[in-house]
MIFI-101000 format. One record per residue (C-alpha): residue number from 1; x, y, z. Coordinates in nm, 3 decimals, always signed. Layout:
  resi       c1       c2       c3
   NUM        X        Y        Z
...
***
This chain:
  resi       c1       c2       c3
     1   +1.745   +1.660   +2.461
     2   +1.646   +1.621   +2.136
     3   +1.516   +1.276   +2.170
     4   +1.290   +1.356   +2.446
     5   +1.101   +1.582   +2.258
     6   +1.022   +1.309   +2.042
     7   +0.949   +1.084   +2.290
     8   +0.701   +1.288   +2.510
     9   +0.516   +1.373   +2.152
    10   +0.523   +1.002   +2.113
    11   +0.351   +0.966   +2.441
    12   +0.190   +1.225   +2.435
    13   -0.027   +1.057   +2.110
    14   -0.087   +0.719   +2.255
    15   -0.197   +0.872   +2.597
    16   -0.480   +1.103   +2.391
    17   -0.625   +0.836   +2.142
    18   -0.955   +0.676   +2.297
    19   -0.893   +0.370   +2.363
    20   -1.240   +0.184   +2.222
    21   -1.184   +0.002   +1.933
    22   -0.847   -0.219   +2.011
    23   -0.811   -0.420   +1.672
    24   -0.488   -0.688   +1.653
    25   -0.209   -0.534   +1.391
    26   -0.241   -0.634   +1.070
    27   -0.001   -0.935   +1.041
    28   +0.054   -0.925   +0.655
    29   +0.063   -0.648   +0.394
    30   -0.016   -0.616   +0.017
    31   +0.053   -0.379   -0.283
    32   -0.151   -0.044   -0.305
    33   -0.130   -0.033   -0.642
    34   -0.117   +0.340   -0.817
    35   -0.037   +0.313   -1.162
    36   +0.327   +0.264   -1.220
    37   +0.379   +0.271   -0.833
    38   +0.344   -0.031   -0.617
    39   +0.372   +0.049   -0.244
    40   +0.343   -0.248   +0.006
    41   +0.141   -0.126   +0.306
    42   +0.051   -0.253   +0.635
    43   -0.283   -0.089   +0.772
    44   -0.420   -0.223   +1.102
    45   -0.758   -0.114   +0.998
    46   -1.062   -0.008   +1.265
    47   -1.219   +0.320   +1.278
    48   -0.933   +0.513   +1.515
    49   -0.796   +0.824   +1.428
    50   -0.551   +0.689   +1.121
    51   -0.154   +0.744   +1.231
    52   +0.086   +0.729   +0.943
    53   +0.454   +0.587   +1.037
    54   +0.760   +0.670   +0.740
    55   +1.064   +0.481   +0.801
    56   +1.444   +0.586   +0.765
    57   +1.581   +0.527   +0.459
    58   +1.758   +0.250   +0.536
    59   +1.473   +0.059   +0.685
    60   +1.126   -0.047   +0.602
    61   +0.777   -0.097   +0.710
    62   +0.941   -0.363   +0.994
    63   +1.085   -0.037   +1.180
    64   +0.760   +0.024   +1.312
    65   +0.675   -0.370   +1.423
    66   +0.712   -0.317   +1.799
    67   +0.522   +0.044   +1.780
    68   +0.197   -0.098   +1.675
    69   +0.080   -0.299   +1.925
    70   +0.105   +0.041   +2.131
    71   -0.062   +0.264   +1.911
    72   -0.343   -0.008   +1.848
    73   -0.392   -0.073   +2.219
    74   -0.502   +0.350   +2.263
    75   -0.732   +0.272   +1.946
    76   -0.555   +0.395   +1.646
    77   -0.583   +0.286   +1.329
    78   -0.200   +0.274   +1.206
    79   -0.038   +0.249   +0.855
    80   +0.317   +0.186   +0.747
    81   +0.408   +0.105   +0.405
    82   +0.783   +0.070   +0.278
    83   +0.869   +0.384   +0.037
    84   +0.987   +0.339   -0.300
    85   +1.308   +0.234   -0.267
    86   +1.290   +0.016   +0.015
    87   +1.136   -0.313   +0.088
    88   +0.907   -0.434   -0.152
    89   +0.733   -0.138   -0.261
    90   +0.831   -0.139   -0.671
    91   +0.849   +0.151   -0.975
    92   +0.756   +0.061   -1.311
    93   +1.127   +0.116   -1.534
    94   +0.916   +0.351   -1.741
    95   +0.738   +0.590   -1.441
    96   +0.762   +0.950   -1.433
    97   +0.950   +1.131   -1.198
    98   +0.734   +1.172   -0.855
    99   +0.778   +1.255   -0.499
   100   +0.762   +1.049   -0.178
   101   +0.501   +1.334   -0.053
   102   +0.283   +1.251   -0.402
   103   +0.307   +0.918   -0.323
   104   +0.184   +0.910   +0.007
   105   -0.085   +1.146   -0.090
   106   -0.183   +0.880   -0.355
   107   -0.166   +0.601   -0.097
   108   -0.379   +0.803   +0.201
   109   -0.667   +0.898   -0.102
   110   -0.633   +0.505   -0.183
   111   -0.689   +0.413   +0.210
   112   -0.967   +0.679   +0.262
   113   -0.762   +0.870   +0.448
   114   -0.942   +1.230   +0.514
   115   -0.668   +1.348   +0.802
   116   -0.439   +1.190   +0.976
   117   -0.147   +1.162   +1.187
   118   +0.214   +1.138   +1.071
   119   +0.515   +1.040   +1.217
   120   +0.842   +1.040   +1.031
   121   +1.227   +0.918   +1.131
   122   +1.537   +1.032   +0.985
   123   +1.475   +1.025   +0.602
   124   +1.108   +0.940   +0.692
   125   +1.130   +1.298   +0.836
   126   +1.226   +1.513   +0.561
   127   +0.884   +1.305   +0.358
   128   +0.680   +1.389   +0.637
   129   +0.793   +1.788   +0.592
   130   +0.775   +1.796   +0.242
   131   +0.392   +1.622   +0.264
   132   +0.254   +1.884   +0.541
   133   +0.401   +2.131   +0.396
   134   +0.210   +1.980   +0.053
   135   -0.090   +1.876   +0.196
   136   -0.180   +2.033   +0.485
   137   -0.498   +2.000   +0.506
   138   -0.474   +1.631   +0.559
   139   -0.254   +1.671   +0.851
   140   -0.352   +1.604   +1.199
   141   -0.030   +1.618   +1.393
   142   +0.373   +1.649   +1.301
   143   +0.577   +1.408   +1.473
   144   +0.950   +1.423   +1.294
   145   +1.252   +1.232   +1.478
   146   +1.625   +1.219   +1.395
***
């Protein structure tokens, strides 16, 4: 039963977004570059209500590729980016210690990002925790699977 909570918040997101400005997903990514922290982001840009997707932590920003075209099609404007550690996002040898809720925080203030939406799965869940329970003033809505 677990999974169809998920699910209906799932739905329950795409069914409330307006569905005006339908923009094609972004079909590359580049480097948000913050200091000694270089995330690789995909942002599907338009002026929708910004979602946030976090991956598992064996995964990447591909975990998300068949969710956007859904999210896009209600009028979202959706991110993913690969967390350090994963994909091709990159630390500097020499970076201080951070967290993947800082790091997300520096990403969103790097996107314009004012509030948002964020969705986390598995590992991608505990980061979305730890950032609303950081930030919550930039939080829209919770959505944490696995």
């Amino acid at each position: 039963m677990r999974y169809g909570v998920v699910v209906l918040a799932l739905v329950a997101l795409t069914q409330a977004a307006p569905r005006g400005g339908q923009q094609a997903p972004a079909t590359e990514g580049q480097f948000a570059n913050l200091g000694s922290r270089q995330l690789w982001y995909r942002d599907t840009g338009g002026a929708g209500v910004p979602v946030v997707l976090l991956h598992a932590r064996t995964g990447s920003n591909l975990a998300w590729e068949r969710q956007l075209p859904a999210f896009v099609a209600r009028g979202y404007r959706v991110i993913t980016y690969d967390r350090l550690g994963s994909g091709r996002s990159r630390l500097a040898a020499d970076a201080a210690a951070g967290t993947a809720a800082d790091d997300l925080d520096a990403l969103a203030t790097q996107l314009g990002l004012a509030r948002f939406h964020l969705v986390g799965t598995a590992a991608g869940g505990i980061v979305a925790l730890d950032y609303a329970m950081s930030y919550p003033e930039r939080v829209r809505g919770l959505v944490i699977a696995n």
